[in-house]
Wavefront OBJ file of the C-alpha trace (Angstrom):
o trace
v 93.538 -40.800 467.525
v 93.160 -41.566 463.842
v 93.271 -39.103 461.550
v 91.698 -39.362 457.809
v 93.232 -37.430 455.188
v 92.585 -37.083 451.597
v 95.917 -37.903 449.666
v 97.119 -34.664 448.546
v 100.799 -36.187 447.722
v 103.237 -38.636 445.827
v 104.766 -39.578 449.301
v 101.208 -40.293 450.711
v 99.289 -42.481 447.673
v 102.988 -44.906 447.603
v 102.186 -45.606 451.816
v 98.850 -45.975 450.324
v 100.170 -48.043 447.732
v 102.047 -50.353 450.389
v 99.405 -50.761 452.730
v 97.090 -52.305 449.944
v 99.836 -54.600 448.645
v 100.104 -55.680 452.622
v 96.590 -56.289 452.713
v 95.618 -57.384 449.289
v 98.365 -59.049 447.719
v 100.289 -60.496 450.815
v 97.508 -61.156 453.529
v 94.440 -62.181 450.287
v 96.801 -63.508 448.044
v 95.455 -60.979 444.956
v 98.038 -61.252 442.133
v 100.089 -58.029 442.463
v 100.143 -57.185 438.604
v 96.193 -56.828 439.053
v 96.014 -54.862 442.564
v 96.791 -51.448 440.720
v 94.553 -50.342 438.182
v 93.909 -47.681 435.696
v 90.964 -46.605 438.023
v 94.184 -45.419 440.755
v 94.761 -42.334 438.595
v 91.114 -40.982 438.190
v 90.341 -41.664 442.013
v 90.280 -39.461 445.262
v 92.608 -41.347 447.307
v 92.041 -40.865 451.032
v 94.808 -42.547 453.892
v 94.368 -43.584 457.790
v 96.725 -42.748 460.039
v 97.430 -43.620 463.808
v 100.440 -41.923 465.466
v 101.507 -41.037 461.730
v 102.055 -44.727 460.583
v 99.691 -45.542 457.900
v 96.876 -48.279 459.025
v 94.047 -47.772 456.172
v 92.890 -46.406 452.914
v 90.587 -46.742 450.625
v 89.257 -44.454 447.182
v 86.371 -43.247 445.178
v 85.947 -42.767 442.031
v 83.079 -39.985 440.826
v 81.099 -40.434 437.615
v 78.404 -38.307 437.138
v 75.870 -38.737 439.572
v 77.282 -41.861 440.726
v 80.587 -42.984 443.060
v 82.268 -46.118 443.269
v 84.314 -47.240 446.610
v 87.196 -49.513 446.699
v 90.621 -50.245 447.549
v 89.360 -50.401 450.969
v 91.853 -51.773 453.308
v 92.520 -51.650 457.148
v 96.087 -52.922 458.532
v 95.797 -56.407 460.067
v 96.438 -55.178 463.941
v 94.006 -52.078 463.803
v 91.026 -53.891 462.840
v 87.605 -53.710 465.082
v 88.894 -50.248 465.840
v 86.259 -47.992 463.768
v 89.142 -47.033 461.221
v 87.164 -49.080 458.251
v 83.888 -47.278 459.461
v 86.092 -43.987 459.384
v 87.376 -44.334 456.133
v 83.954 -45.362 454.282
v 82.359 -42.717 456.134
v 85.170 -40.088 454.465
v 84.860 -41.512 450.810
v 80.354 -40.878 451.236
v 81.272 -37.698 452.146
v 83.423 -36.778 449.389
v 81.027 -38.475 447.021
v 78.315 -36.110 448.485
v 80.508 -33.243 448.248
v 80.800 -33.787 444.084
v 77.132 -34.331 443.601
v 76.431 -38.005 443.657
v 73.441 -39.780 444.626
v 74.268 -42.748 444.678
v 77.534 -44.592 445.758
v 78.143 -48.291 444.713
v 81.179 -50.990 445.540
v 81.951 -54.344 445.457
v 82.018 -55.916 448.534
v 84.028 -59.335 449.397
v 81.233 -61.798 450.994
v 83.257 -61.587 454.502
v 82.776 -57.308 454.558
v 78.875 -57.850 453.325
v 77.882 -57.214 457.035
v 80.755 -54.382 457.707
v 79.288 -52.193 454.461
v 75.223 -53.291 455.713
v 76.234 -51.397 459.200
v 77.596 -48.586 456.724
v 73.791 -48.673 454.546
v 74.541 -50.163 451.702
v 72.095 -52.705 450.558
v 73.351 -56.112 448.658
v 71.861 -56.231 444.766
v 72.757 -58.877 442.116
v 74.335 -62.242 442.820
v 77.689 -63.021 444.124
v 80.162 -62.934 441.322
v 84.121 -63.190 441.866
v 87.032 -60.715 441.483
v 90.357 -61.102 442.424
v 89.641 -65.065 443.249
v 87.601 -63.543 446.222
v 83.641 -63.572 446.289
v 82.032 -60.544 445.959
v 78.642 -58.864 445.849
v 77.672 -55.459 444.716
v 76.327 -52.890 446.774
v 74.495 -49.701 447.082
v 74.086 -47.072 448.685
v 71.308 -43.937 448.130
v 72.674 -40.868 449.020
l 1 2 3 4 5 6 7 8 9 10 11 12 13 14 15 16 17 18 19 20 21 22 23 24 25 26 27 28 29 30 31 32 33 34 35 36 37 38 39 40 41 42 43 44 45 46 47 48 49 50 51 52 53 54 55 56 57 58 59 60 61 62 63 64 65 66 67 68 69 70 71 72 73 74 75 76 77 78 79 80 81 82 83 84 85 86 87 88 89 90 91 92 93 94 95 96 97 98 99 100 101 102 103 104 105 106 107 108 109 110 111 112 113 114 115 116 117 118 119 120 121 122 123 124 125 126 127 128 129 130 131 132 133 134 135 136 137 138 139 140 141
């Protein structure tokens, strides 16, 4: 079973921390010095676990009537298991909880699909981050 926590700790955003370098920096080749950002402070952090070992994350940042996802990452091996589903699922939620109406992210062109099945709806025009292609989504809460 996988359980979904919101990071309430120091010793649960740094496996946080380590399971985006793994998938971000080592796996997508994203330049470390950018994968951290000043965004990490402000955001509700939330962490995947199977069997205790950490296998995703992501975070949300709230802004008024408005939330932005990112940071989303799912460990390599536990992919195609409904953890990614799991975790976006738990970051609408908490965006619900505060208020918002509307939650927004930037998607990477190969996870357009993945956040469709989710609800979000593609606007704008690809644009990259990271050296990855993006597109911005939305989602009306």
């Amino acid at each position: 079973m996988v359980d979904i926590i919101k990071v309430s700790s120091e010793q649960e955003f740094e496996k946080v921390l380590a399971l985006r370098f793994e998938v971000f920096v080592d796996e997508q080749g994203v330049p470390p010095e950018i994968e951290r950002d000043e965004a990490d402070g402000n955001a509700v952090h939330v962490l995947a676990q199977k069997d205790r070992k950490p296998v995703g994350c992501g975070r949300v940042e709230i802004d008024g009537k408005q939330a932005k996802i990112g940071r989303m990452a799912v460990r390599k091996s536990y992919r195609d298991q409904g953890i990614g589903s799991g975790i976006c699922r738990k970051l609408i939620e908490l965006a619900s909880q505060q208020g918002c109406e509307k939650v927004v992210l930037h998607a990477q062109l190969t996870a357009r699909r993945f956040y469709e099945k989710q609800g979000f709806k593609a606007r704008g025009s690809i644009f990259t981050e990271a050296g990855i292609n993006h597109i911005k989504m939305i989602l009306e809460l």
